[in-house]
N, C-alpha and C positions, 0 to 999 in steps of 0.2 A: 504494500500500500504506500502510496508518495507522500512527500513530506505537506503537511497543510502549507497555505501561503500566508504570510504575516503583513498584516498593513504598516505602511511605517506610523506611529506614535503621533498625537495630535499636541500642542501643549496645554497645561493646566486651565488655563482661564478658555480656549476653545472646547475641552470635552467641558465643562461647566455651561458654558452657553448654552452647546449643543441639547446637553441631559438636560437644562432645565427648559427648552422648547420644545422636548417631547414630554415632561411632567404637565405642562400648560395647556400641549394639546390634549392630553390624556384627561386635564383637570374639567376642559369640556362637558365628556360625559358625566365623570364619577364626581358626584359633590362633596367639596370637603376631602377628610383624608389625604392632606399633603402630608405628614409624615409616611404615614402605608403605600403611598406612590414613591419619596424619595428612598425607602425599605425596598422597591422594589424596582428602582432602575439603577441603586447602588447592587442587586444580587444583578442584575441585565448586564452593569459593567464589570462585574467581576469573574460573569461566565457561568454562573451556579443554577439550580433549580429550586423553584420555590411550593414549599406545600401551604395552602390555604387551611387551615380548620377550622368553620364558623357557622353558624348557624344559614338556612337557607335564603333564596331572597337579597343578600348584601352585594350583591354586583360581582361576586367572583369572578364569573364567564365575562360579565364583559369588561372589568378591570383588563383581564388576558384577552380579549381583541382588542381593545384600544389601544393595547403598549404597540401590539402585533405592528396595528394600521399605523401609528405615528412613528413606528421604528420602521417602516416598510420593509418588512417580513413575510414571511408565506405561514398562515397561520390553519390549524386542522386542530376538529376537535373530539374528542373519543370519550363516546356515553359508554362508563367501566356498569358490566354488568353482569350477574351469575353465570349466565353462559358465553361470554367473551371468549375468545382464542386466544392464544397469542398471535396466529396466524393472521387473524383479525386486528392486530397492531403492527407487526413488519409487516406482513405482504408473502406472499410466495410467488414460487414456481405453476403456472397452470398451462394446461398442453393445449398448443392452438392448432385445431384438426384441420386446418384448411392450410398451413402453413408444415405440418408433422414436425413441427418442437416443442418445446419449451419456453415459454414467455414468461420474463420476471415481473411480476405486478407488484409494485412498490405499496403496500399499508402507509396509514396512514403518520408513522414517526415521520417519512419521509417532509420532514416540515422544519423549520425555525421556529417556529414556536408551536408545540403541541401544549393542547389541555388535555389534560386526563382530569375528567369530571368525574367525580364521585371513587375515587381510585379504588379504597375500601369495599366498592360490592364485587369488583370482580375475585376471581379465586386465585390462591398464594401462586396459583402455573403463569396464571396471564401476566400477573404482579411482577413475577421476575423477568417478564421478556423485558421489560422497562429497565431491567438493572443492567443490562452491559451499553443500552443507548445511552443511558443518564450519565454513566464512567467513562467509558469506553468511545461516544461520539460514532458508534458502528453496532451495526447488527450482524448476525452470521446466518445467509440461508442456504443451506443443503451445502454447507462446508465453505460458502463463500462471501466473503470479508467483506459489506459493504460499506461507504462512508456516509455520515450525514450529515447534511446542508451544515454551511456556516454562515452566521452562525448558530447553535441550537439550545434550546430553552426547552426544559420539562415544566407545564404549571401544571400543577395537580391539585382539586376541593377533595376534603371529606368532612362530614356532617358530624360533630361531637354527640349526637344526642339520639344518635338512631344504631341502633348493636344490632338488631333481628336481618339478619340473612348479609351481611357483613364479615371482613376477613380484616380484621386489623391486621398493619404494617409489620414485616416483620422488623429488628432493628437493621439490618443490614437495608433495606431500602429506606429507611426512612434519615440513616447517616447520611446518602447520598445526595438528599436535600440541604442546601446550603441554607439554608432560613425555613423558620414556621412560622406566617403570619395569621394575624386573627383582623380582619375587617371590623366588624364590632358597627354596632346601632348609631344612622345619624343622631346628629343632635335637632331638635325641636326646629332650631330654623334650616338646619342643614334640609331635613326633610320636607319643612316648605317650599324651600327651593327645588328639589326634586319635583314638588308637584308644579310649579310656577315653568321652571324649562319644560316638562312633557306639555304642561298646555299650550305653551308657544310654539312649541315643535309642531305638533300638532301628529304626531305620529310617535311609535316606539322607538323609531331606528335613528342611531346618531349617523352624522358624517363628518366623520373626520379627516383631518388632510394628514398625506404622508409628510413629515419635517428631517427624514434623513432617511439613509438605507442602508445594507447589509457589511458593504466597504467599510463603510465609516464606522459605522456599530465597533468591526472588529479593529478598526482605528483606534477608537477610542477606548479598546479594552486592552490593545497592546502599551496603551499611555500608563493604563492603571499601573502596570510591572515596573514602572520607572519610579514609581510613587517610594520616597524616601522614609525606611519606620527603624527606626531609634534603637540599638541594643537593645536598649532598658525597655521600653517597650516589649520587645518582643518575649522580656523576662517576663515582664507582666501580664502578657497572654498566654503564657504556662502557669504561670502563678495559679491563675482564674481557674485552669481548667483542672491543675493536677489538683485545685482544692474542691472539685465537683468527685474527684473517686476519694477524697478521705472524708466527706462530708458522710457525719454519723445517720442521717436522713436519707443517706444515696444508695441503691445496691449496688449499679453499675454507673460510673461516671463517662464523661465526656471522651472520646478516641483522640486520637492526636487529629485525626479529620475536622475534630473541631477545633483543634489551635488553626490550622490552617483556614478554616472558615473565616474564625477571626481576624486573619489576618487580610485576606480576601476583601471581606466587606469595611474593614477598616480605611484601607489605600483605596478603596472605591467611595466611600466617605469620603473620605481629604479630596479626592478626584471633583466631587459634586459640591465641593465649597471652592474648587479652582487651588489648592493647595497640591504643593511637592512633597508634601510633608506630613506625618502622620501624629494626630494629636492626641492623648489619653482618652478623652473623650468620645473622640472616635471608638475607639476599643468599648467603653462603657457601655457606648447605645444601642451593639449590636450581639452585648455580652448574651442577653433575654434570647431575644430571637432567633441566634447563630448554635444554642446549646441548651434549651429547652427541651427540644425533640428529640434530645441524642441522652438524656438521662432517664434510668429505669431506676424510681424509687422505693422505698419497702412498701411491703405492701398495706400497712397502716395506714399511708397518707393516698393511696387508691383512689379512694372518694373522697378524695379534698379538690375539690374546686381551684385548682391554679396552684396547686402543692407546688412543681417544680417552677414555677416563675417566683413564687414566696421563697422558694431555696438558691435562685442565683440572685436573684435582689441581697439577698444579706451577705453571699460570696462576694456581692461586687462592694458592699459598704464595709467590709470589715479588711478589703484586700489591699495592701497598702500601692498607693498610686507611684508612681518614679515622677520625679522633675523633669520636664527638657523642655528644651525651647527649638523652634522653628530651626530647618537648617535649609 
């Protein structure tokens, strides 16, 4: 398989511009939620995949077409369901009688941006076809190696509140996710506003304009690797995570997949404020989100409502911060 082709590197203050004209156009549709937008074109520039967990209704699906459309992407979406295939996510081999071969039909990963809606009701066989596209950037059929689009994006919903005929994640797909976000209920005028645009719209469908494309995307994700993060810093993003496996509340703590998350979404932070440079803070805001999904607690705190975000909130307050400054 060839080597991918790398765009050359944009500078600091042009990926900021850029990322913040496709959160603007994105802010369009989805009202409100500029933080959970900039969550989610800092995981867009740092290459990662993002799992949604929220209740139904909060714009998941179309949160992932509008990044799709203002990223100018190829965007495909896969309703995960009891009898799913995997076949039915790559594609296969099928014999075309009028021609006597074999024709490769590309499923539907074939995309830059796939949604896997509702990921959880397909069963754990389909669930893994997802794990070597997510890593990997390739699928394998009938022994052969194909590549996918660049560049590629998994969004994946699952509903917290519905278990009957459901396969939770196993941890090995759910490490693969570079972030867990939670969308969460507008606010009182956020969702007046929702009703105020649908009636001026006058219809359900937004239209949105494309504000950059696939080139540049991977431009601006080659800039992120230049992004400068501090020894001490990066002491402080093991700090964080090697105190998620002694925390007396954790069974299983954070992989080293999530130091590297952190450090991912960090330089893509500093990226989206136009910074070279990578600030504690940056590391703080992404501590929740970045290593959440990657911790298995005892089983006491099970039914606690937000147990594991109550447990890195006091890892990130009690974890002593390093000094630096700007370089």
């Amino acid at each position: 398989m060839g080597e991918r082709a790398v765009s050359a590197p944009l500078g600091p203050a042009d990926v900021a511009a850029r990322a913040e004209a496709v959160v603007r156009e994105v802010g369009r549709a989805v009202v409100g939620k500029r933080e959970l937008l900039d969550h989610i074109m800092a995981t867009v520039l740092a290459g990662g995949h993002v799992l949604f967990e929220d209740y139904p209704g909060l714009a998941k699906t179309l949160i992932a077409q509008s990044f799709a459309t203002a990223l100018g992407l190829g965007f495909r979406r896969i309703q995960f369901t009891p009898d799913l295939l995997p076949g039915d996510i790559t594609g296969g081999y099928i014999f075309d009688r009028t021609r006597g071969e074999f024709e490769l039909h590309r499923g539907p990963i074939f995309a830059n941006i796939v949604l896997a809606d509702e990921i959880n009701r397909a069963s754990p066989k389909t669930q893994s076809a997802l794990l070597e596209a997510m890593q990997e950037q390739q699928v394998t059929l009938e022994g052969e190696t194909l590549s996918l689009p660049e560049p590629f994006l998994v969004m994946a919903t699952q509903n917290p509140i519905e278990y009957e005929g459901t396969f939770p994640l196993p941890e090995a797909q759910l490490d693969r996710f570079l972030i867990r976000l939670k969308v969460g209920y507008p606010s009182p005028d956020e969702e007046r506003e929702i009703l105020k645009r649908r009636r001026e719209r006058r219809a359900d469908a937004f239209r949105l304009e494309r504000v950059m494309d696939g080139e540049t995307l991977l431009a601006m994700q080659a800039s992120v690797e230049d992004i400068y993060l501090d020894p001490d810093l990066e002491g402080y993003i093991v700090d964080l995570v090697q105190r998620t496996r002694r925390d007396s509340r954790v069974a299983v703590g954070a992989s080293p997949r999530g130091s590297l998350a952190l450090l991912k979404l960090a330089r893509a932070r500093a990226a989206l404020d136009g910074r070279h440079y990578v600030l504690p803070d940056d590391i703080k805001e992404f501590a929740g989100p970045a290593l959440v999904h990657r911790l298995i607690l005892n089983p006491d705190l099970w039914l606690q409502s937000d147990a594991a975000e109550q447990v890195l909130e006091a890892i990130v307050a009690t974890t002593a911060v390093p000094v630096v400054g700007g370089t």
